[in-house]
N, C-alpha and C positions, 0 to 999 in steps of 0.2 A: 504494500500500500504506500504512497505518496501521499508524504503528510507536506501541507502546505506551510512554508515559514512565515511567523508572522513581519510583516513589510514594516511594522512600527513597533519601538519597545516602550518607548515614552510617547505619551499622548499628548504631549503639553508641549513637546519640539514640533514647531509647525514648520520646519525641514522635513523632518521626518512625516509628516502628512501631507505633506506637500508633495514630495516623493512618490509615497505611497499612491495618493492620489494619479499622479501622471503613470506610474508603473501598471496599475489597474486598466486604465484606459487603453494603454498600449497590448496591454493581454486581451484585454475585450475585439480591438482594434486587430489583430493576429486572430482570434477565434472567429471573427465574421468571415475575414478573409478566405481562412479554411474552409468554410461555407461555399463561400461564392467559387473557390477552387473545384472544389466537389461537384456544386450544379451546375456547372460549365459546361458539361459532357451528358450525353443523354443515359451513359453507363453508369454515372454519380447520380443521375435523377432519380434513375431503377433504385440504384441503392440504396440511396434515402427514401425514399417513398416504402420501399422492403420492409426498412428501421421500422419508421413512424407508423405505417400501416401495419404489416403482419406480424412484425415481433413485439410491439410495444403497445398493439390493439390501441390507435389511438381514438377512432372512431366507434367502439365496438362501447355495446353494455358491459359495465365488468360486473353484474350480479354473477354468484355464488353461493350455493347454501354454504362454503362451509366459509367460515368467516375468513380463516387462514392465507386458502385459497384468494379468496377476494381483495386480501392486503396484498398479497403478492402479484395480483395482475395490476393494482393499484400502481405499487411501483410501477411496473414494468412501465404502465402508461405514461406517469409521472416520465419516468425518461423520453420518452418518446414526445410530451408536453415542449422539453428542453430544447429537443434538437428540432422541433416543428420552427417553436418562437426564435432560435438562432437562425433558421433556414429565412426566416418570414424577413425575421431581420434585415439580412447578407441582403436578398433580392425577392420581393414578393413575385414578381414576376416570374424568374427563375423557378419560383416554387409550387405556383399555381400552372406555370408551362409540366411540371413535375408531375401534378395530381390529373391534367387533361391526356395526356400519353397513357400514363396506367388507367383511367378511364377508358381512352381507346383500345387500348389493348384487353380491356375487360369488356367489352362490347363485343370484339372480335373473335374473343373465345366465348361468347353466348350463343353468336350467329350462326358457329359451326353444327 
C-alpha cells in the first residue's frame, strides 16, 4: 500500500500551504491529463466505459438481500463514481463520445 506523505507539518507556515496548495493542483493537473490521454483512442474509450460500466456497475441497482454483498458493490460503484467524474472532468465530450460507441455497439449486438 502507498501511504501518502503529508505535504504540511506545520499549519501555521503559510510556505508550507502554500506549497502544498500549488503541489495539489499540479497532481490534480497530471491526473486529468491521464484522463484525457486515455480517451484519446477509441481502445481507452472501450476501457473506460468497461471500468465504469461492467466492473464498477455504475449504472446498475446495487440492491442485495445480503447487506455485505451490497456494501461491497457499493464500493465497487463508489470507484467507478471517481473515474466517471475524472473522465467528465478531463473532457465531457471525450466521455459522452465514450458512452455513444458502447451504445452503438450494444444496438449492434441486439440487431443480430
Amino acid at each position: 500500500m502507498i501511504e501518502d506523505k503529508a505535504l504540511v507539518r506545520n499549519a501555521a507556515d503559510k510556505k508550507q500551504v502554500k506549497s502544498a496548495a500549488e503541489q495539489v493542483k499540479i497532481d490534480r493537473e497530471e491526473e486529468i491529463a491521464d484522463c484525457l490521454h486515455v480517451m484519446d483512442t477509441e481502445q481507452g474509450r472501450r476501457f473506460i466505459d468497461r471500468i465504469v460500466n461492467k466492473i464498477c456497475h455504475y449504472d446498475t441497482t446495487l440492491f442485495n438481500p445480503s447487506g455485505s454483498g451490497m456494501y461491497y458493490e457499493q464500493g465497487e460503484r463508489n470507484v467507478g463514481r471517481i473515474i466517471k467524474g475524472d473522465c467528465c472532468e478531463a473532457s465531457l465530450e471525450l466521455y459522452q463520445k465514450a458512452e455513444k460507441e458502447n451504445w452503438k455497439k450494444l444496438q449492434g449486438k441486439g440487431a443480430k
